[in-house]
Residue, then its C-alpha position, 0 to 999 in steps of 0.5 A: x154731124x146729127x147723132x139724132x139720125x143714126x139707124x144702124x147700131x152695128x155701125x153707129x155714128x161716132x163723134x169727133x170731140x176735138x173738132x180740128x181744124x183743116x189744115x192746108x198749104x204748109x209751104x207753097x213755093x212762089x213760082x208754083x202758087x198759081x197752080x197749087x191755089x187751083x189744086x186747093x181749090x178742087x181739093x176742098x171742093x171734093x172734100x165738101x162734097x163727100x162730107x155732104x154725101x156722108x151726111x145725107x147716107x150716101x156712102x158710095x158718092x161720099x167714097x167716090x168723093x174722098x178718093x178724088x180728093x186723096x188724089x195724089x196730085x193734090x198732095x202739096x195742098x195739105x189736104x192728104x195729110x189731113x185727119x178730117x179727110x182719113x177719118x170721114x174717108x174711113x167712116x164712108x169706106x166703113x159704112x159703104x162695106x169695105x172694111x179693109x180699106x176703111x181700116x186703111x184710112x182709120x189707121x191713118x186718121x189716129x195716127x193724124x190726131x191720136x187724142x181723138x177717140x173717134x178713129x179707135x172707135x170706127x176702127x173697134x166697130x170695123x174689126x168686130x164686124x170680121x170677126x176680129x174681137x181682140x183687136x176689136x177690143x184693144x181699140x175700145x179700150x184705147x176710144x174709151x181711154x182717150x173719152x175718159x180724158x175728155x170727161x174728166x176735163x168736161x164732164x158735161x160733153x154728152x158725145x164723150x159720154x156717147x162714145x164712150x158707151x159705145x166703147x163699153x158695148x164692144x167690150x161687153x160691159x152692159x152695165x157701164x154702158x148703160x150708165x154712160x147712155x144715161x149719162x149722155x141723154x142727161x147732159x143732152x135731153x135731145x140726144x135720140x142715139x143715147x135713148x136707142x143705146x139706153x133701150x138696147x142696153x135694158x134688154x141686154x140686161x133683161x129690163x124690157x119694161x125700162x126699155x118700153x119706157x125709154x123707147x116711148x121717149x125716143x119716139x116722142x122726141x123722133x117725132x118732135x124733132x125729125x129723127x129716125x124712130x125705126x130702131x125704137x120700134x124695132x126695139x119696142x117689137x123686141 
């Protein structure tokens, strides 16, 4: 996960922050072994592929991908009943364009792993694309809950901060969000994502010369680091 490459603040990347495991093959009968390896094998995989395609913005593969590996048939592997699966299988379906079906999966990824603020969080940016600001809203404040926990038990994570900003944004709190995307590039001074939601916060508030400031630094660590500037510029015309 590169939080650095985000493009697209209408649906920015959000971070899983309690990075589970994969969990597989619970109980696998003797005489079924054979097959149930080959199915696991094949399910992993998939799953590979898709997050590969996922992360290099190839959301119409990385769907394709997920599906295959939310086969049915691979259903004694373990690997249906796992979060990491509904969660970048949501995440692809979101970014991809089909937010119902995102929703789908995002449902059963918190349902999977409810301390995680990530699943509320993609769930909070999907409803607010159709129109859906209450739900949209509820969800935020359940991510922004769950980042709040994470804080107070380390207070040095700059995704909770992050995330939590994004949060904060949903809710139209422009100043608190503000605060956490300072707060997230202090613990991570090469946090670029933080540095765009810092500059949008700014011109929110009426500060375009903090956010002329804060976008000279976002370009200059794009260009150090390889991230992607466009947003910086495009705030910078703004």
């Amino acid at each position: 996960e590169t939080p650095d490459k985000v493009s697209n603040p209408a649906f920015p990347r959000v971070i899983p922050l309690l990075e589970p495991e994969m969990t597989l093959a619970p109980d696998i009968p003797k005489d079924d072994v054979d097959q149930i390896v080959a199915k696991l094998g094949l399910g992993i995989t998939t799953f590979t592929q898709g997050l590969a395609y996922y992360f290099q913005w190839d959301f119409l593969n990385a769907v394709r991908a997920f599906r295959q590996a939310d086969d049915p048939a691979l259903a004694l592997t373990g690997l249906n009943n796992s979060y990491l699966l509904r969660l970048y299988y949501g995440l692809s379906l979101q970014l991809y364009g089909d937010l119902e079906a995102a929703s789908v999966q995002l449902d059963k990824a918190a349902a999977l792993n409810p301390e995680d603020p990530a699943a509320p969080l993609a769930l909070a940016f999907g409803y607010r694309s159709l129109g859906l600001l209450a739900e949209a809203q509820e969800q935020a404040r359940l991510a922004r809950d769950l980042c709040n926990r994470r804080i107070s038990l380390y207070p040095d994570d700059a995704g909770a901060y992050y995330d939590r900003a994004q949060a904060y944004e949903i809710l139209e709190d422009w100043e608190q969000a503000l605060k956490d995307y300072s707060s997230a590039r202090q613990a991570d001074p090469n946090f670029l994502a933080a540095y765009l939601g810092a500059m949008r916060m700014y011109l929110y508030t009426g500060r375009p010369a903090d956010a002329l400031a804060v976008g000279q630094d976002a370009i200059t660590l794009a260009n150090a680091t390889g991230g992607n500037p466009a947003w910086a510029y495009l705030y910078l015309g703004s």
